[in-house]
C-alpha positions as CSV (number, residue, x, y, z in Angstrom):
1,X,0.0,0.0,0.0
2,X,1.1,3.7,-0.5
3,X,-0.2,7.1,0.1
4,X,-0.4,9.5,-2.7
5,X,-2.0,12.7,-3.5
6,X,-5.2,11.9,-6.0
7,X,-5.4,13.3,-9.3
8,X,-8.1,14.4,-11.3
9,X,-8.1,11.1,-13.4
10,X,-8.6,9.5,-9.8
11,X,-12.5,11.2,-9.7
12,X,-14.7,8.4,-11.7
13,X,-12.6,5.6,-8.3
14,X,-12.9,8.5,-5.9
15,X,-16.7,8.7,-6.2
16,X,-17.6,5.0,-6.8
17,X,-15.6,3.8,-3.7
18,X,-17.2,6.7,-2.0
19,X,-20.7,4.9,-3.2
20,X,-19.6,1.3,-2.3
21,X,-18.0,2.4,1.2
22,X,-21.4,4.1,2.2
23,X,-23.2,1.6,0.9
24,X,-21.8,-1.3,2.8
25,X,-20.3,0.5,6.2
26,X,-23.3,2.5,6.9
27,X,-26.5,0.2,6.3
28,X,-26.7,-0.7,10.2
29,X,-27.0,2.7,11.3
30,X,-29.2,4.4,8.6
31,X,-31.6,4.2,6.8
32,X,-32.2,3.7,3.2
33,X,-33.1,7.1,2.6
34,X,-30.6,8.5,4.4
35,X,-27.9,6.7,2.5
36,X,-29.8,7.8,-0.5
37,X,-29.0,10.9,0.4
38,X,-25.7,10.7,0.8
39,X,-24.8,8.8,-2.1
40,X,-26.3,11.6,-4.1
41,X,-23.4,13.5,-2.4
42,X,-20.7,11.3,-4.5
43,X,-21.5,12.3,-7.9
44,X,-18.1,12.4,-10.3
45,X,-19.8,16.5,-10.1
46,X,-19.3,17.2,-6.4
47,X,-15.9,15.2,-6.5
48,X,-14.9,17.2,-9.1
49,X,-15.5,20.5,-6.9
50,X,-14.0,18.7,-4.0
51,X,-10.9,18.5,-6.2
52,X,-11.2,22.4,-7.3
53,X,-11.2,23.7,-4.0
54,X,-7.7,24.7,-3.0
55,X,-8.3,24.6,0.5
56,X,-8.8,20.3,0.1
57,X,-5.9,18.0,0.6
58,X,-7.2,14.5,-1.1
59,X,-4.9,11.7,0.0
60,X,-5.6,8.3,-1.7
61,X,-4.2,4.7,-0.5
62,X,-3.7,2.3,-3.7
63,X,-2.3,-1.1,-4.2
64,X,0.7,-0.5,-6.5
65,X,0.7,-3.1,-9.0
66,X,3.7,-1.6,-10.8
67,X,6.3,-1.3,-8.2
68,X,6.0,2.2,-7.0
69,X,6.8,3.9,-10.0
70,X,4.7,6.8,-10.0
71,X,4.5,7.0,-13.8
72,X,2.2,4.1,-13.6
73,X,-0.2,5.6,-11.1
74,X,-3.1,5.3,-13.4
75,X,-3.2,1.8,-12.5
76,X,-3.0,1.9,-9.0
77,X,-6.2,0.5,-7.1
78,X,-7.5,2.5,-4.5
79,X,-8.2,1.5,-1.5
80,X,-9.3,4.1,0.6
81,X,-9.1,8.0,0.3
82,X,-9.9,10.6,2.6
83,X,-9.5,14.7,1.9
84,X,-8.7,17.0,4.9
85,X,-10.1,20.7,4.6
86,X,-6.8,23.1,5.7
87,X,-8.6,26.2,6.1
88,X,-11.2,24.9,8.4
89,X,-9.1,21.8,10.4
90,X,-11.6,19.4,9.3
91,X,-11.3,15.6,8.3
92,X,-14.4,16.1,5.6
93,X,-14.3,12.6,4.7
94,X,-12.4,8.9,5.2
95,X,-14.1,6.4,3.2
96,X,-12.3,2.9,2.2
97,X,-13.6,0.0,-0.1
98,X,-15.3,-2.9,1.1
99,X,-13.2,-5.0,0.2
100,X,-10.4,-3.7,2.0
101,X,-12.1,-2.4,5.8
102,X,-10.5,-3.8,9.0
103,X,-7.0,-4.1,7.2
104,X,-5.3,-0.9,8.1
105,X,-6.0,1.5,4.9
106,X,-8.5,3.8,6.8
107,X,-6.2,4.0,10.0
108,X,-3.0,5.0,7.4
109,X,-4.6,6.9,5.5
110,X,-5.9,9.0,8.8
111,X,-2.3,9.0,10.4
112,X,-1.1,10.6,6.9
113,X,-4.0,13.3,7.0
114,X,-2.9,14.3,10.4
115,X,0.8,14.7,9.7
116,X,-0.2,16.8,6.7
117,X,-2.3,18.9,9.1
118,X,0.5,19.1,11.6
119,X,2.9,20.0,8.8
120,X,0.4,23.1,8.2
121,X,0.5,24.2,11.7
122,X,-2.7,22.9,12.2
123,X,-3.0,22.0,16.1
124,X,-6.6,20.2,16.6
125,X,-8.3,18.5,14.3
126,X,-12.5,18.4,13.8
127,X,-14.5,16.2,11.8
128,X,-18.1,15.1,11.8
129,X,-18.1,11.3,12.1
130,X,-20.9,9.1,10.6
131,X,-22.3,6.9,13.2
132,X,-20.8,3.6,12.0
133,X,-17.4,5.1,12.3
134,X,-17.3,7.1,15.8
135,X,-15.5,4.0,17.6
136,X,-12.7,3.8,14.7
137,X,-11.9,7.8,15.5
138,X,-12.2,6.8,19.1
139,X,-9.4,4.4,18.7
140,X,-7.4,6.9,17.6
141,X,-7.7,9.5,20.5
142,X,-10.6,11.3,18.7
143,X,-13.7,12.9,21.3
144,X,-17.2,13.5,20.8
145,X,-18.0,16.6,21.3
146,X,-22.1,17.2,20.3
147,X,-24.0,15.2,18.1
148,X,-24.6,16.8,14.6
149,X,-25.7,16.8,11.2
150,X,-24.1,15.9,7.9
151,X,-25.9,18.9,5.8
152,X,-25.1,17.5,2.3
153,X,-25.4,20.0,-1.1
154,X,-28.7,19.5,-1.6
155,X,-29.8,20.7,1.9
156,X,-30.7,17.8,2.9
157,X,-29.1,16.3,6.3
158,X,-28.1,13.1,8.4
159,X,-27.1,12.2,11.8
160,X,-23.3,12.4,12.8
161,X,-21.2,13.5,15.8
162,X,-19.3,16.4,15.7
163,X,-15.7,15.2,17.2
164,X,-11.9,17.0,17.6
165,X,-8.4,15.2,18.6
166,X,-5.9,17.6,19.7
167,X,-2.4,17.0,17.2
């Protein structure tokens, strides 16, 4: 496994491992319309503007296939990816493919996103967890702090809890 920035040609993975993660992690603790919702969130679109914004880090794990040589990326699987907001210190999203939970890409990929937040002086971190995944961040030294809402694009919202971890 290694940690790379994504690219743009990573957006079509980006948002179907988005889709699949949701899909799978979050069925015991939502309902169908509220992962409806969501997914609608994961468009190739939105990704896209998740990419634009300069503010976003997007950090992907992928299964190298070719070595390492990062000519090749384009055929990289990936595993998990996860983008970290620097302007506001949030963790906006850690999503990783079903196929590959409870094997360590999630937890790398968070102990990268928290380095590169430390690297920009960042100090504490926030994050809105989805309720299927406020244990994981536990493990990690992560606190709630309120329960909250995921308000997605559309206006529409879905539980979460509103947590921090001081770097």
């Amino acid at each position: 496994m290694h940690i790379r920035e994504a690219k743009y040609s990573d957006i079509p993975h980006v948002a179907e491992l988005a889709q699949l993660s949701i899909q799978s992690a979050c069925e015991s603790s939502y309902s169908f319309d509220q992962i409806k919702i969501w997914l609608d969130m994961f468009s190739e679109d939105i990704i896209e503007e998740i990419f634009e914004d300069e503010n976003n880090l997007i950090l992907v794990a992928v299964n190298q296939d070719d070595g390492g040589d990062d000519e090749a990326d384009i055929d990289d699987e990936i595993l998990s990816f996860g983008y970290l907001n620097l302007e506001t210190a949030e963790i906006k999203g850690l999503y990783t493919h079903p196929d590959y939970t409870n094997q360590g890409c999630g937890a790398t990929l968070l102990e990268f996103l928290e380095t590169r937040a430390t690297d920009n002086g960042i100090l504490e971190l926030f994050l809105d967890s989805s309720l299927n995944a406020v244990d994981f961040y536990k493990n990690f030294g992560y606190k709630e702090i309120s329960s909250s809402e995921f308000v997605m694009p559309n206006g529409q919202s879905i539980p979460s809890v509103r947590m921090s971890k001081r770097l």
